[in-house]
N, C-alpha and C positions, 0 to 999 in steps of 0.2 A: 031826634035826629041832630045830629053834630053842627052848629050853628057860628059860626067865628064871628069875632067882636066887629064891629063899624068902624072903617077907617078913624072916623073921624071921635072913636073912643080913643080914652089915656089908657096907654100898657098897663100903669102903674094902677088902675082898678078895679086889674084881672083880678081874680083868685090868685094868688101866689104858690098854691099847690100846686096848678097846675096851669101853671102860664106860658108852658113849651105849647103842652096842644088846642092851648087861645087864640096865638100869636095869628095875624089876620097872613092867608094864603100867600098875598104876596114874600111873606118872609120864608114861607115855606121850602123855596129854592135855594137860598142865601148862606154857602159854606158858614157850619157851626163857630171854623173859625174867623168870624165876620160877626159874629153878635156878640153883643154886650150881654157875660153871661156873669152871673153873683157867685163868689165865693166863699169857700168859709177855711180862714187859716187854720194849720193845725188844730183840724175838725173833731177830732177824739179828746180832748183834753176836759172835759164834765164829768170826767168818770175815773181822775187821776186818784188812784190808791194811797190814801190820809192814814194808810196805818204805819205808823212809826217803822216799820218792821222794812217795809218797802225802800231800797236803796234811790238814791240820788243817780240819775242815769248819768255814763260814763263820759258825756259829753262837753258834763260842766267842770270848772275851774278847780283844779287840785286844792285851792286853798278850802273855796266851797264843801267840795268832798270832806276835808279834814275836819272842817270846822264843823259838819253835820254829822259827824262819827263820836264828835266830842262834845258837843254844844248843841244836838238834835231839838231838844225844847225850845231853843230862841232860835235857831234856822230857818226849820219846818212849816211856821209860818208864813215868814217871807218867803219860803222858797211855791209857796202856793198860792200864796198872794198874785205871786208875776207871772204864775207857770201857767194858771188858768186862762185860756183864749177865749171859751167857748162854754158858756154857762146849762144850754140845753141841748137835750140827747139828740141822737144823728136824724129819727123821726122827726122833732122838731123842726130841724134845720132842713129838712128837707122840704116841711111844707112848707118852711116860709117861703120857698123858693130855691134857695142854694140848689146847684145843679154843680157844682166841681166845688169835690173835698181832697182836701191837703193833709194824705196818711202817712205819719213818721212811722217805723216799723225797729220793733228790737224783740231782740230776746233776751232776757233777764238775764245779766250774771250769775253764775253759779247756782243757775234750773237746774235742773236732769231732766225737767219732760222736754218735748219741742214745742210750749204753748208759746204765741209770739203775742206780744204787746204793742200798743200806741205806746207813745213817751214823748213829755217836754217838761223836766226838768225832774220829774220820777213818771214811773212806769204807772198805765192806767189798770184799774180791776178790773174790766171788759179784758176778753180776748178778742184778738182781729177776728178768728173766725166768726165770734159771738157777733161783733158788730157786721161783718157782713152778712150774715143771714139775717139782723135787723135789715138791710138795708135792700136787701132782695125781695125781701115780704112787702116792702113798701113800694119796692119796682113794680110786684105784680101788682097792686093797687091802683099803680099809675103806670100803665102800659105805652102812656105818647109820650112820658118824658123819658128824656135824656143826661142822662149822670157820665161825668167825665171824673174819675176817680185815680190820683196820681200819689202811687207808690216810691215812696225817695226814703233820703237820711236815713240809710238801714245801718243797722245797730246791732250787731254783733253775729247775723246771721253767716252761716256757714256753708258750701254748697249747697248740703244735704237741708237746710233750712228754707232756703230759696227755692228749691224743686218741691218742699212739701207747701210755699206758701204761693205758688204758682199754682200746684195742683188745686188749693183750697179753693182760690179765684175763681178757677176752671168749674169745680163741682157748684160752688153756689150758683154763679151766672148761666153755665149755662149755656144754650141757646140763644141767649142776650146780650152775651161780648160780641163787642164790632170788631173782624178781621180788619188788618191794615191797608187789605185793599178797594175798601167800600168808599163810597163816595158820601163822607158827611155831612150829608142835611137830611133837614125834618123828613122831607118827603120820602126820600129813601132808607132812610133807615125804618120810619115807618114801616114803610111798605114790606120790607123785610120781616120785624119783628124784632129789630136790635136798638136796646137800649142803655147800653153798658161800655162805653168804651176806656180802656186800663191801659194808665202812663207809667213805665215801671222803669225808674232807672238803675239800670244794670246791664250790662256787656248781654245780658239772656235777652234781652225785647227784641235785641238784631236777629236773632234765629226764631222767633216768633209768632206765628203770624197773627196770633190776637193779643197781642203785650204791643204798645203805640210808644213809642223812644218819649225820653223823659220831656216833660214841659216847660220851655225859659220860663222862669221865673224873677219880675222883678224886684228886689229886694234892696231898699234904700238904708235899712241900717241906721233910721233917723230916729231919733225920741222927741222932735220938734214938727207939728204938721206944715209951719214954714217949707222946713228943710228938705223934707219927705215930697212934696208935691216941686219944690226945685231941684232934686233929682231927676223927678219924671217928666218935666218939662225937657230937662236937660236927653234924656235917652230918649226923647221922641224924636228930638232933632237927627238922630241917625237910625229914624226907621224904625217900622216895628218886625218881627220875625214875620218867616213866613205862612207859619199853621198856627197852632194854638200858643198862646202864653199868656200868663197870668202877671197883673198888678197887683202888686200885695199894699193895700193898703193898711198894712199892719207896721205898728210905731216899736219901736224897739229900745227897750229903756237899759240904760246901762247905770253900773255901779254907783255912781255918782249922784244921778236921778234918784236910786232907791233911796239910799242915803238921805238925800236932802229933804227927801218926799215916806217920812217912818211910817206913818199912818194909812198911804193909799195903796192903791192895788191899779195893778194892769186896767181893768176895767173901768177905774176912775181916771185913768189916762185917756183910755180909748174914747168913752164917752166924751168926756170933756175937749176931746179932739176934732170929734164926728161933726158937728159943723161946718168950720171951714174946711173939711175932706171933701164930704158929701159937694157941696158947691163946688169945687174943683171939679168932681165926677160931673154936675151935670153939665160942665160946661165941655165934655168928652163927647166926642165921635165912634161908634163902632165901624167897622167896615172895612176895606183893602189899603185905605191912607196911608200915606206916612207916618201919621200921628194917630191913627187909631187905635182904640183900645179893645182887648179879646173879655176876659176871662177877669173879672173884678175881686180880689179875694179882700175879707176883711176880717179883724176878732169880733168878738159877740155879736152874729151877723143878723141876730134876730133886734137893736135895739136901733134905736133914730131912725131909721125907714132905710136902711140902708138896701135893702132888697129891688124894693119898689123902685130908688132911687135908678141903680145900675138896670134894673129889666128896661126901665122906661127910654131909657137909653135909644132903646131898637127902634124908636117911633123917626129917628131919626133916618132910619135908612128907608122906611115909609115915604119919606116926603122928598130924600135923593129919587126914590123909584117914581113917581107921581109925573 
């Protein structure tokens, strides 16, 4: 029989698998977007296609572009070095907890089929569709959590691409997409039997009724964790949205940085960073504040406790309730 943790247990010693349907009853009323929920930045990128053969997605810097048509063996490296976010597969990330994934969407240049791709900085060997029937098999495994999955940065899709990657959506989910008019919390959607809910931006989610209008996103643009958490210091001061939005706690390195920095990788950034982030987060609120925080996203979300860090978060609306 289904037994929920003791108040006076730390979030952070659920299971991380499955720490939506742990979370102690009183949270169980508390609009989704109200909790402190783990993210994973540009969530597809573990799987990004290393065969030379694979273009450089259309998004980077013409000089980039040129330079990897002509100079691919000293590029390719670095362009993989920085490109990768997310070291393990979407399973993975899902048990660690991650509950909202951040999907870029393209379609290859010069395909002829309509298979669509992940992409950050080249296109990934997974297909979307591949990854989301990873990602359904895992739902039905875990029937009380809840995935908040946000469709953006699309990349070269065409009407007819966008009605066949909606249809995809629709066949894998299922019964499991949350209509736009359900009321977001544990208990009800529960009770329903909906665990799916899809952030799609594009002018289509308005006419939609299970496509949910795109998610703010904050995005600091810092390669300094100084800098990066005086940004968000700075955007709490005028509020947070009203529904769901994401903290990307993702550092963003530019030209300069790589340069200076030949040897490392995104990763050796990010880790090296997670420290004073992490402490910043726990010193974060979830809840209806002005300064609260929703939807945590980070790169490699499985490494420094980053999970545990942001779930544990919720205990905090525990003891507002109390």
């Amino acid at each position: 029989m289904f037994s929920p943790p003791k108040r006076e247990s730390s979030l952070r010693e659920l299971p991380m698998e499955s720490w939506m349907s742990l979370l102690p009853p009183p949270l169980w009323d508390t609009p989704l977007s109200q909790l402190a929920i783990p993210g994973s930045h540009n969530a597809i990128t573990y799987c990004l296609d290393m065969n030379d053969r694979s273009p450089v997605d259309l998004t980077q810097p013409d000089l980039l572009q040129k330079l990897d048509k002509f100079m691919k063996p000293l590029i390719r490296p670095f362009v993989y070095k920085w490109a990768i976010t997310q070291e393990v597969g979407i399973k993975q990330q899902l048990d660690s907890g991650v509950r909202y994934c951040d999907l870029r969407i393209a379609h290859r240049p010069n395909d002829t089929s309509t298979d669509l791709y992940f992409y950050h900085g080249v296109y990934t060997a997974l297909t979307v569709e591949a990854v989301l029937l990873e990602i359904r098999q895992w739902m039905d495994a875990h029937p009380r959590e809840v995935l908040i999955l946000s469709f953006s940065h699309f990349l070269g899709l065409s009407p007819a691409l966008h009605t066949l990657l909606i249809s995809t959506i629709r066949s894998v989910f299922a019964s499991k997409l949350c209509p736009k008019t359900e009321v977001l919390t544990l208990r009800n959607l529960w009770a329903r039997g909906l665990s799916v809910i899809v952030s799609y931006e594009h002018v289509l989610s308005c006419s939609s009724a299970d496509l949910w209008p795109h998610i703010p996103y904050w995005w600091a643009n810092k390669c300094r964790a100084e800098e990066l958490i005086q940004e968000f210091e700075s955007r709490k001061q005028s509020g947070r949205p009203g529904g769901f939005f994401v903290t990307g706690m993702n550092l963003t390195e530019d030209l300069k940085y790589i340069c200076t920095h030949p040897t490392e990788s995104l990763k050796d950034l990010v880790v090296s960073t997670y420290p004073p982030l992490l402490s910043w987060v726990q010193q974060q609120s979830p809840g209806c504040g002005g300064g609260s925080l929703n939807i945590i996203a980070g790169d490699f979300v499985t490494e420094s406790g980053f999970v545990p860090t942001v779930v544990s978060l919720n205990e905090k609306l525990l003891t507002h309730s109390s």
